[in-house]
Each structure stands twice: as C-alpha cells, then as structure tokens.
C-alpha positions as CSV (number, residue, x, y, z in Angstrom):
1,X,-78.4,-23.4,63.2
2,X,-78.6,-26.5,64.5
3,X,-80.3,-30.0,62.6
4,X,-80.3,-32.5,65.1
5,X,-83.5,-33.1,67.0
6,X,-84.4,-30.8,70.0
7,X,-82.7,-32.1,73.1
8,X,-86.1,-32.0,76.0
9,X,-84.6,-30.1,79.6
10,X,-85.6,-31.7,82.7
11,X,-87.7,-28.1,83.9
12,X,-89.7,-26.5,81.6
13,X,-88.4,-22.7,82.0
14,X,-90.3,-20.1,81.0
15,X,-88.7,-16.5,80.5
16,X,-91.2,-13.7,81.8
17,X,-89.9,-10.5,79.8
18,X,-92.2,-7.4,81.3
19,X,-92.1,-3.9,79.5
20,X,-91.4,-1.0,79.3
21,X,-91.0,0.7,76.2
22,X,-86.8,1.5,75.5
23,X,-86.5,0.2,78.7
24,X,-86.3,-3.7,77.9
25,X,-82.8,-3.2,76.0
26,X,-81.5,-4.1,79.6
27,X,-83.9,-7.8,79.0
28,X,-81.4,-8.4,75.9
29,X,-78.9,-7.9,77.7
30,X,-79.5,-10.5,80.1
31,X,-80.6,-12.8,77.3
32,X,-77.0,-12.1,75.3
33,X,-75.8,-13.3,78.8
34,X,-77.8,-16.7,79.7
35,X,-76.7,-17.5,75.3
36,X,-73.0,-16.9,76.8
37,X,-73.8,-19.3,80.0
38,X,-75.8,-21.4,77.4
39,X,-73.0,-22.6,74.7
40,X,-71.9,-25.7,74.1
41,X,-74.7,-27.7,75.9
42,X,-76.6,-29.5,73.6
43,X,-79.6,-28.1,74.2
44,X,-81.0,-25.8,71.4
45,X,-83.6,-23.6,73.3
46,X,-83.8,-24.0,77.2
47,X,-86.2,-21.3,77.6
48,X,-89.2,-23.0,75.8
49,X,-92.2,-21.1,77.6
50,X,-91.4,-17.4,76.7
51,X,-94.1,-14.7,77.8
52,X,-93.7,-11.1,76.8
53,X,-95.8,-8.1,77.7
54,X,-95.7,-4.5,75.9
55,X,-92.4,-4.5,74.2
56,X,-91.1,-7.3,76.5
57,X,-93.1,-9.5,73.5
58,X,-91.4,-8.0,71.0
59,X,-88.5,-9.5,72.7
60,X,-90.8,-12.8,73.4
61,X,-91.8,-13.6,69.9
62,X,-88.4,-13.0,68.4
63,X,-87.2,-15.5,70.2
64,X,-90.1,-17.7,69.9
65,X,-89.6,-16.7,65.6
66,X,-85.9,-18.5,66.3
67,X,-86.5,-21.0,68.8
68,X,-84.1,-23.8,67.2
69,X,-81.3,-22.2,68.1
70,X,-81.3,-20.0,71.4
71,X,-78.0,-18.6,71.3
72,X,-78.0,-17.7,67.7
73,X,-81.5,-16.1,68.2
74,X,-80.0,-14.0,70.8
75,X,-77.4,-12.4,68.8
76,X,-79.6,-11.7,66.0
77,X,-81.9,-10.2,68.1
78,X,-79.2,-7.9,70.1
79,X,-78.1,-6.7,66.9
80,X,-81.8,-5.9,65.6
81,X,-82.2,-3.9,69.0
82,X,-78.4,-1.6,68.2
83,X,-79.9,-1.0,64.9
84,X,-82.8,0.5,66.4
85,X,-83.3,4.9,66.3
86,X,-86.6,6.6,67.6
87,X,-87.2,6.8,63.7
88,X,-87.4,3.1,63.4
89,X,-90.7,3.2,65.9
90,X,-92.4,5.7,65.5
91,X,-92.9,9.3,63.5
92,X,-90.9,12.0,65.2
93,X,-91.4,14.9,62.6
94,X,-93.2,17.6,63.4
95,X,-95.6,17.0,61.1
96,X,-96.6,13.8,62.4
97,X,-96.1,14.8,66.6
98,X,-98.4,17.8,66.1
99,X,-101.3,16.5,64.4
100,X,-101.3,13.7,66.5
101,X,-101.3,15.6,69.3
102,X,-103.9,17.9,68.5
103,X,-106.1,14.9,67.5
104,X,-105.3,13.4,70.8
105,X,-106.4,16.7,72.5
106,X,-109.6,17.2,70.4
107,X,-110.3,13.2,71.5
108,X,-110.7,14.2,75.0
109,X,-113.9,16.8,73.9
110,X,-115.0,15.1,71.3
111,X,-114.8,11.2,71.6
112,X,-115.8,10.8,67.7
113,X,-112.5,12.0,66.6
114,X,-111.6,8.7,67.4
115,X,-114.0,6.4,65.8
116,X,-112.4,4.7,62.6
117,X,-108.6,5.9,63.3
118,X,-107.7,5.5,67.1
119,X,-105.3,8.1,68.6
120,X,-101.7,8.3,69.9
121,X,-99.2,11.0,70.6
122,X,-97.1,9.1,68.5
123,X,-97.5,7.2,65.3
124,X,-96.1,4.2,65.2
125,X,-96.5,2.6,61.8
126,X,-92.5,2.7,61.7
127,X,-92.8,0.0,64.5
128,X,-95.4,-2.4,62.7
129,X,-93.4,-2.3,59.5
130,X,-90.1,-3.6,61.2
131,X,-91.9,-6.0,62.8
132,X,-92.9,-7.0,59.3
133,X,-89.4,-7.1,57.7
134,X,-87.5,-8.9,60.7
135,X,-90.0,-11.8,62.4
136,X,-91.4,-14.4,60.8
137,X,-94.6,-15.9,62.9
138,X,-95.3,-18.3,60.6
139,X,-91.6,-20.3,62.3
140,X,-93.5,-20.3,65.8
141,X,-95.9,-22.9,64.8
142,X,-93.1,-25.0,63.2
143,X,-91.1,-24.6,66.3
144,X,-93.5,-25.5,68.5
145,X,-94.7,-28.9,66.3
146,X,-90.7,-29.4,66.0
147,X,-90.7,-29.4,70.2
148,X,-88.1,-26.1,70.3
149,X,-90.5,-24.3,71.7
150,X,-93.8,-25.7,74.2
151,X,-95.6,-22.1,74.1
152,X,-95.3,-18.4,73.3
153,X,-97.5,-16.0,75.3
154,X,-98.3,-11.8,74.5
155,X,-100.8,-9.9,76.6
156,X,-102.8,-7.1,76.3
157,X,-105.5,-5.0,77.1
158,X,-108.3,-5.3,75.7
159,X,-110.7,-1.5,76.3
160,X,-114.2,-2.4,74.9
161,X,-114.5,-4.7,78.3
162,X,-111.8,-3.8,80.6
163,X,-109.6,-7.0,80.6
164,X,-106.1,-8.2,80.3
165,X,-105.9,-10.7,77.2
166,X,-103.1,-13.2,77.4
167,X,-103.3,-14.2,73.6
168,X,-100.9,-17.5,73.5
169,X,-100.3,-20.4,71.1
170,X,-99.0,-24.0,72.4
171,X,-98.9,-24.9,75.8
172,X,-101.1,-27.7,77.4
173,X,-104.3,-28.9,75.7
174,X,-107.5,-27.0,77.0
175,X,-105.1,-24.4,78.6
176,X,-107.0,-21.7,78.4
177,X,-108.1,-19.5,81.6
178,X,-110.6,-16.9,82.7
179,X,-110.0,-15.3,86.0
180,X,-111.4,-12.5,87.0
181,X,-110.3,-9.2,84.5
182,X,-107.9,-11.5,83.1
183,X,-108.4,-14.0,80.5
184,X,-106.2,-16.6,78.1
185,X,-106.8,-17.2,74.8
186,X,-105.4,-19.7,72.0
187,X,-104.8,-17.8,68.7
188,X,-101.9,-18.3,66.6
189,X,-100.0,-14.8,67.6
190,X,-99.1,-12.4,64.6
191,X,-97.8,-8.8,64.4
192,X,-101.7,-7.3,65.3
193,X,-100.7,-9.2,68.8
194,X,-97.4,-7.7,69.7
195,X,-98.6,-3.9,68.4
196,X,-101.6,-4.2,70.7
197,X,-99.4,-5.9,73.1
198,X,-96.6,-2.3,72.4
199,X,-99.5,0.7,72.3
200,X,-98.7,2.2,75.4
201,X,-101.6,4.3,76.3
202,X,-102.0,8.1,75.1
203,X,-98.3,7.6,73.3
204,X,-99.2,4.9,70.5
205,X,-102.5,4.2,69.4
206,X,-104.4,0.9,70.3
207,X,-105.0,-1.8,68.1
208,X,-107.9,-3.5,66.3
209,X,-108.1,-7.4,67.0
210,X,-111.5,-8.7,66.0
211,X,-114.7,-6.0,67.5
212,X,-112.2,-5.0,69.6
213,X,-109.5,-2.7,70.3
214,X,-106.2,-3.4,72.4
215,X,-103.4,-1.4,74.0
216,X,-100.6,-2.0,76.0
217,X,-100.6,-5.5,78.3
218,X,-99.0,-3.7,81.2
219,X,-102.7,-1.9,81.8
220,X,-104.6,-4.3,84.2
221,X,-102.5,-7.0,84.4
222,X,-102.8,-8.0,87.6
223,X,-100.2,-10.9,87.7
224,X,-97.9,-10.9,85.1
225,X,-96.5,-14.4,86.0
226,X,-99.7,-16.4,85.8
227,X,-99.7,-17.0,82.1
228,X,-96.2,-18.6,82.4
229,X,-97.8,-21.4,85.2
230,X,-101.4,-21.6,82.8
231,X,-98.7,-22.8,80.2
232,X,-96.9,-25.3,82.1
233,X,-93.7,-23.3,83.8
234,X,-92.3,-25.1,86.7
235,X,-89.6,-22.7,87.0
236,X,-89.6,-18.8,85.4
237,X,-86.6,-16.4,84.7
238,X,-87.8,-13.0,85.3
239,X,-86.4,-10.1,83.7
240,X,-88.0,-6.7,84.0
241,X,-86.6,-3.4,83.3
242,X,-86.4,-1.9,86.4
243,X,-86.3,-2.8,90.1
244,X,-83.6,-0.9,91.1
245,X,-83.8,0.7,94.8
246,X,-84.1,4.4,95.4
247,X,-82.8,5.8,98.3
248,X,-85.7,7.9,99.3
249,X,-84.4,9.4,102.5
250,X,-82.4,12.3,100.3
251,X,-83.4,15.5,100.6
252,X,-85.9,16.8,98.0
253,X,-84.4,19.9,96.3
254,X,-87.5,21.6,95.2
255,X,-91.4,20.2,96.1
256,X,-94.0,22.1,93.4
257,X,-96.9,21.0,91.7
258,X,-96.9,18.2,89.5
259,X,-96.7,18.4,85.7
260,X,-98.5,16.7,83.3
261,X,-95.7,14.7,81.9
262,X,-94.7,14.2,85.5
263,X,-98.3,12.4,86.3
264,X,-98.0,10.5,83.3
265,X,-94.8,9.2,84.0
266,X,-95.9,8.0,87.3
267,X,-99.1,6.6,85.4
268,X,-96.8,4.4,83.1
269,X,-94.4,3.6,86.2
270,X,-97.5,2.1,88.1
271,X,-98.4,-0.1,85.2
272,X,-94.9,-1.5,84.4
273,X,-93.3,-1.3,87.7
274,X,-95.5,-2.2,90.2
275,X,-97.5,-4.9,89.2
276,X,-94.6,-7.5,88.2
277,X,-93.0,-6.1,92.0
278,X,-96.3,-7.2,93.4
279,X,-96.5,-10.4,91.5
280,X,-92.8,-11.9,92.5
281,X,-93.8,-10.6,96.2
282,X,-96.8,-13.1,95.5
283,X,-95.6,-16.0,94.3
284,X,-92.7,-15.9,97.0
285,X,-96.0,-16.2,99.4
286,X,-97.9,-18.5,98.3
287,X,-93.9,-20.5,98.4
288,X,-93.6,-19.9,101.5
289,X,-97.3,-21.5,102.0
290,X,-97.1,-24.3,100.2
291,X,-93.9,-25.3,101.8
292,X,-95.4,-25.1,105.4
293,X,-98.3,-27.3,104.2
294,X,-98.7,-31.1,105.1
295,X,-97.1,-33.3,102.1
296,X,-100.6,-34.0,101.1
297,X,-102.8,-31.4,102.4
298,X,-104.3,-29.0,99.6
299,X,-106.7,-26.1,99.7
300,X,-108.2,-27.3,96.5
301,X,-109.0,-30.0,94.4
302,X,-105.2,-29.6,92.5
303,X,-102.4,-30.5,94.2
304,X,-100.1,-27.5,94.6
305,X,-96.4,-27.1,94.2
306,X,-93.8,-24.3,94.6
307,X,-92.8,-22.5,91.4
308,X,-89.0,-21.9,91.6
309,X,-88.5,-17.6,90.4
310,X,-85.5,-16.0,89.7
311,X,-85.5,-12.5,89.3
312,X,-82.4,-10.3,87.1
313,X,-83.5,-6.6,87.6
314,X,-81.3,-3.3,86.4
315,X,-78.5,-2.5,89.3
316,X,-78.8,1.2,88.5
317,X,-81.4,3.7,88.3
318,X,-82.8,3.4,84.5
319,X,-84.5,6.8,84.9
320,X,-81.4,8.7,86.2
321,X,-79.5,7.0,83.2
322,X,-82.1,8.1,80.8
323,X,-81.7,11.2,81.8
324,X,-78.1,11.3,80.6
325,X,-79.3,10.3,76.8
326,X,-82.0,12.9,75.9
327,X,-80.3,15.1,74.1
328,X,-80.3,12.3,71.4
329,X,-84.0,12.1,71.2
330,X,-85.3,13.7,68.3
331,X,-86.2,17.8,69.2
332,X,-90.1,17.6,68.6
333,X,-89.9,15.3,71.3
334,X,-87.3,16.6,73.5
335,X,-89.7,20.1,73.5
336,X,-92.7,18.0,73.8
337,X,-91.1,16.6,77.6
338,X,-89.9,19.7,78.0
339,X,-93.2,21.7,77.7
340,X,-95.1,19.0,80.0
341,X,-92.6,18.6,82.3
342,X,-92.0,15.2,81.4
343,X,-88.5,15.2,81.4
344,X,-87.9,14.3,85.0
345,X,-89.5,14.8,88.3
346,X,-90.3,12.5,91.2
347,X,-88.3,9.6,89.8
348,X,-89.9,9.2,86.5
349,X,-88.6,9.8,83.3
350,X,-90.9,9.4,80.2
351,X,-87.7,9.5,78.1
352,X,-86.7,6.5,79.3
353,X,-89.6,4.9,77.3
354,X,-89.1,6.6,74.0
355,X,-85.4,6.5,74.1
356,X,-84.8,4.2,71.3
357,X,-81.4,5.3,70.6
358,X,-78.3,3.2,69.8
359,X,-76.1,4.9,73.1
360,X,-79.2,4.4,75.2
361,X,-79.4,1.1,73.9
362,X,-75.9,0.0,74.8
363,X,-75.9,0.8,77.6
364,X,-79.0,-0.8,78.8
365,X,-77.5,-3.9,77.3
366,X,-74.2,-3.5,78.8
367,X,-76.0,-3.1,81.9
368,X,-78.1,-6.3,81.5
369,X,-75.1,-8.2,80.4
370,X,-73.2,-7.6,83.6
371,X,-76.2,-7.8,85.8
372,X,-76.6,-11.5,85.0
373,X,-73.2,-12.6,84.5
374,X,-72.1,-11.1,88.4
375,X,-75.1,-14.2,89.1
376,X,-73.6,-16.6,86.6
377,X,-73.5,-19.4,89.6
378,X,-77.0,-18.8,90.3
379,X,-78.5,-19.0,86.8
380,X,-76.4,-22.0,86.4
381,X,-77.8,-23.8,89.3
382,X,-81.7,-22.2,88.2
383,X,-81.5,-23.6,84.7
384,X,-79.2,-26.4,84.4
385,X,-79.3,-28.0,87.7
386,X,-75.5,-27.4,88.3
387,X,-74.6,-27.1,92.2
C-alpha cells in the first residue's frame, strides 16, 4: 500500500460494473487486467468514479473499500471471488430451498406471508455475513476525503414506488438527480446498500432501507450509465457480463412450450442484458449528435460534451459455458432447474447466476483477463492517454 499523496489523472474515469449474479467473475477478470496495464505508474487508483449494480457493486464497493491502492485492491478482491462456493451466498440445503420455496409459493396466494420477513427462493444471509467479514465501508469516506476515490455509486430498486435508487456517496456538491423512475440519492453506502443492490428478484429476498424495501438495481434501470455522468465521469470503462453474439440463424432442434425456469431466465436476461445494451447504443447517439452540433450550439441551458465509452464484454457465450459447470452446483438446486426447466432453453441459463463455484469462477476470470488484455492498446490510449 502506498503512503504518498494520491497522484490526480487528467480524466476522471469511472468503471460501470453491471450484474449479473456469478456472472460478474468475468468483471474481475478485466479488473485483474487494467491492475496488470496499471503498474508502475504512479497513480494509486485511476478508476476513481466506480458504479456497481446487483453484484456488479459488490465488485464496486470493494474497490471503493481499497481505493488507495488499485492494483493491490484488485488482487485481493480476485482472490476473495476464488474463495467463493454457492455455500458462501446463500443456503443450498434442503432444509433452507424448500421452505423457502414453499413460502415463496404461498406468497403468490396469500400476500401476508410476506409482511415482516420478505421472500426468496434462496436465503442469502451467507452473502450479508461475508460482506461483513471482508469490506470495510467505513475506508470509503476516508478514501474519498483522502482524494483516492471522487465517488462510489450502488443502485437499486426500490418496490413500495416503482423506482431505480442510485444510492451514492461523494461526487459533485448538490449532485443529486430525479429523473423520471429513476432517482439519486447521497447516503453514506453500507452493506444494507449492496444486499438490496444483490436481491435478485424471486431468488433472494429484498431488502429493508428506511419504510422501504429494495431488490436488485438491474429492475427498472433504465440507463445504467447515467449515474457515472451525475457524478462527474468524462470517460467510463464498461464491463458487463455478457454481450457476446449468438448466431441465431442455427437451426432450432426442438420448439415446445416454454418452462417456467425458462421464462424466468429470459425475465433476468432482459433486466441485466438489455438495458446496459440499450444504454451504450444511447450514449454512442447522443455522440454522434453532439459532434454534428455547431461548437456553440446547445439544446439546453448546459453546454453538452461527448462522453468517451469503452466497452470489455465476454468473447464467448457465458450461458453455453455455464452449462458446462452445473454438475458442481449443489443438488437441491441442480433438481430445482431441473424440475422448472431452468437449466437451459432459448439461450438462457439460470445457472449461470447461481454458479458461484471456484471452476466457474476461473474461468470467467480467465476469460475476462484475456478479453481485455487482446485490447491492451486500446485501454492504454482510453485511460492514460498513450497513442
């Protein structure tokens, strides 16, 4: 760890880390990579806007939790993620997967079931008390007053009133927003943030902030990018866990009725997948606008100005690797996809979510590792300025 003085960059750079349950291994890979291209520069954090949604903030506020010193932060946290079993996040007994699942089922008849202890497939009390033992949120607020980090960002949903909460502390003064379903608000972020921010809906159960309870930031979040620009980004890294093309002209070996895992797995697909695809289609737009503009000219009262992106997105399927894994997923939930046809159907894989396993987790981060370093030049040029 590092004791001299933070070293400012030129751009701030904000790292937008979308979720996706098990899926965001491949975003620490890519991290492990930009601490390789980061070494030896003098700078202790270059990534000092860091915005994290579902478990994408898990990964955000551990590095926000070491921000003085970015490439030591990512090897700790790529070695809390190979650590990781399903075990370590949530109750996979029997015990624990059938009562919750009946309790979930009687929910849907009988909404009282759920007043006082909200509902999940899964319990994941394994998940809060890890986050206990391994981040520190008290270090953000002396990170950002010791100008490592400028502002740390977690969304989620909030369901008493139907609207995405980006919960962040630091950033500009009076940076708070309110757009429509979408809202940010200063707090200092603890664990109650990122397990609201994790509770992805019908598999963990949402979380109590305040009145209110929360679940998982990919629901309703519109743009996933925009709280990186409230905060002050000129530039953002974005890392989600997917974005690989599927060839879709292959013959279909079997067409049947879809299962209820399968529909689910499109449900959490839509809400991880499609909006952040969405967004970067956006803001390459609204470029592409701004750029055509007259130097002066402005459709508003603010003067607008292009926000550089770079995307890193997995180069291979992370369904179809998923697929390969399962049989180290504990049994109740093996037989629970099974039963619900969750397993895999239409390009969706609800395994790919749970699969919190340490050969899963490699190889996500393998992937991720190699995925960013074949555009070493690029990121180079994006972050530092290098031609």
């Amino acid at each position: 760890m590092s004791d001299s003085a933070p070293t400012k960059v030129v751009h701030d750079v904000a790292l937008v880390l979308p979720g996706g349950g098990a899926r965001v291994a491949y975003q620490v890979g890519v991290i492990r990579a930009l601490a390789t291209l980061h070494k030896n520069r003098g700078i202790q954090n270059p990534y000092r806007i860091l915005c994290g949604t579902s478990a994408g903030a898990i990964n955000a506020a551990a590095l926000a939790t070491r921000a003085e010193d970015f490439c030591e932060a990512a090897d700790w946290l790529e070695n809390l993620w190979l650590d990781l079993s399903p075990d370590s996040i949530y109750r996979s007994d029997w015990l624990g997967v059938v009562s919750n699942a009946w309790r979930l089922m009687m929910s849907l008849f009988n909404s009282g079931v759920a007043v006082g202890k909200p509902v999940g497939l899964l319990d994941n009390a394994p998940l809060r008390q890890l986050l206990k033992n391994n981040l520190d949120f008290s270090a953000i607020s002396r990170n950002i007053s010791s100008g490592y980090l400028d502002a740390l960002s977690v969304t989620a949903m909030n369901y008493t009133e139907g609207v995405s909460m980006s919960f962040f502390q630091g950033g500009p003064e009076h940076a708070g927003w309110q757009r429509w379903r979408r809202q940010g608000i200063p707090t200092p972020i603890d664990i109650a943030h990122v397990m609201a921010s994790t509770a992805i809906p019908t598999i963990f159960p949402p979380q109590r902030i305040g009145r209110h309870y929360y679940g998982d930031g990919a629901l309703r979040q519109l743009t996933p990018i925009s709280p990186a620009l409230h905060l002050g980004a000129d530039k953002v890294l974005i890392i989600p866990a997917n974005g690989h093309r599927r060839e879709y002209s292959k013959p279909i070996r079997r067409v049947h009725s879809p299962a209820f895992g399968q529909i689910i797995g499109h449900l959490l697909n839509s809400a991880f997948v499609d909006a952040i695809e969405t967004d970067i289609e956006r803001l390459e737009r609204i470029n592409q606008l701004i750029r055509l503009m007259p130097e002066q000219d402005s459709f508003t009262e603010h003067q607008l100005k292009p926000i550089d992106a770079l995307v890193i997105s997995p180069s291979e399927d992370i369904d179809s690797l998923a697929d390969d894994h399962i049989r180290h997923l504990p049994r109740s939930i093996r037989t629970f996809m099974r039963r619900t046809g969750g397993r895999y159907g239409g390009g969706v894989n609800i395994a790919s979510y749970l699969l919190f396993t340490q050969s899963f987790t490699e190889r996500l981060i393998t992937l991720g590792y190699n995925d960013a370093m074949l555009q070493a030049d690029e990121l180079k040029r994006f972050v530092y300025g290098e031609l």
